[in-house]
C-alpha positions in Angstrom: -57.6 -35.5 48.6 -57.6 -34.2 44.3 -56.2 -37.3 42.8 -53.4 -36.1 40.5 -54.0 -35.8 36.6 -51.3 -36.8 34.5 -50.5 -34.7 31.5 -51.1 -36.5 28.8 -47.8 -36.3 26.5 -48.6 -37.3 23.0 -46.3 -40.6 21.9 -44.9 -40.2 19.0 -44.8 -43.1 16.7 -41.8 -44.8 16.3 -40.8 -43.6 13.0 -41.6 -40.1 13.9 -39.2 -40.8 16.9 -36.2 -42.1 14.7 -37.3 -39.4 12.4 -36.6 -36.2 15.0 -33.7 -37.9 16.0 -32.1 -38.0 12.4 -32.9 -34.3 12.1 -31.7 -33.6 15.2 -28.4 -35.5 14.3 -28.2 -33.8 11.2 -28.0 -30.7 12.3 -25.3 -31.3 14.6 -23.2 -32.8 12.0 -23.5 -30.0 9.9 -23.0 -27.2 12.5 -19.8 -29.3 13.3 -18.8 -29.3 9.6 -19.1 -25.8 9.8 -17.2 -25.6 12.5 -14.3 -27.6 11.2 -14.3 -25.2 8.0 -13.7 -22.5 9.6 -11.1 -24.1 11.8 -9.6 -25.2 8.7 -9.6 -21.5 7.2 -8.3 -20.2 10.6 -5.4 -22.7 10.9 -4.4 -21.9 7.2 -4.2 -18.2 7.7 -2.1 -18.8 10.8 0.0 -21.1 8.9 0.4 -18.2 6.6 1.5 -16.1 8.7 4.2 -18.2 10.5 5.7 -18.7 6.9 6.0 -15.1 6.2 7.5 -14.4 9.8 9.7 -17.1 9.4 11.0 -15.7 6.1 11.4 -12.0 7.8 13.4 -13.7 10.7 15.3 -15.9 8.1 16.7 -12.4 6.3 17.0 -10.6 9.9 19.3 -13.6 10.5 21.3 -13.5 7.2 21.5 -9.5 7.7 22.8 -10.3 11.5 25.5 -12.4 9.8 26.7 -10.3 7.2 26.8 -6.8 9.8 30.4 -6.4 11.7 30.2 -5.2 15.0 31.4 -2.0 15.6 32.2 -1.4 12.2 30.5 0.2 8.7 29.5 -2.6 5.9 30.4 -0.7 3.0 32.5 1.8 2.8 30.0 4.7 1.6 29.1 4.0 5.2 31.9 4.7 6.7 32.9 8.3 8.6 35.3 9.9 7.2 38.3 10.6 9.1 38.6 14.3 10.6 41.6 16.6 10.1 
């Protein structure tokens, strides 16, 4: 029976260990940094947005208010009465 060979795996020294690891650890952080900018932009648009179409629903609201039903507001909208 071949006795089995072992790969050999090159050990890294330990400062080249902690070294990888920092890199590795750096580049997560700043993919999640990235990540949280453009969270932060997207949340900031939307924010915009819900302003605006609160605004638009605020004046819908006052022009709700201000409308009589089943009649004219002004009285260059009103029909004239037929003869």
């Amino acid at each position: 029976m071949p006795a089995l060979r072992q790969a050999r795996i090159p050990r890294l020294q330990p400062d080249a260990v902690m070294e990888d690891r920092l890199e590795t650890l750096e580049t997560k952080m700043m993919s999640a940094e990235d990540q949280l900018d453009e969270l932060n932009r997207t949340v900031w648009r939307q924010q915009q947005e819900i302003d605006l179409l609160r605004e638009h629903l605020r004046q819908l609201a006052q022009q709700l208010k201000t409308m009589q039903p089943g009649g004219a507001n002004r009285p260059e909208d009103e029909i004239p009465p037929h003869w």
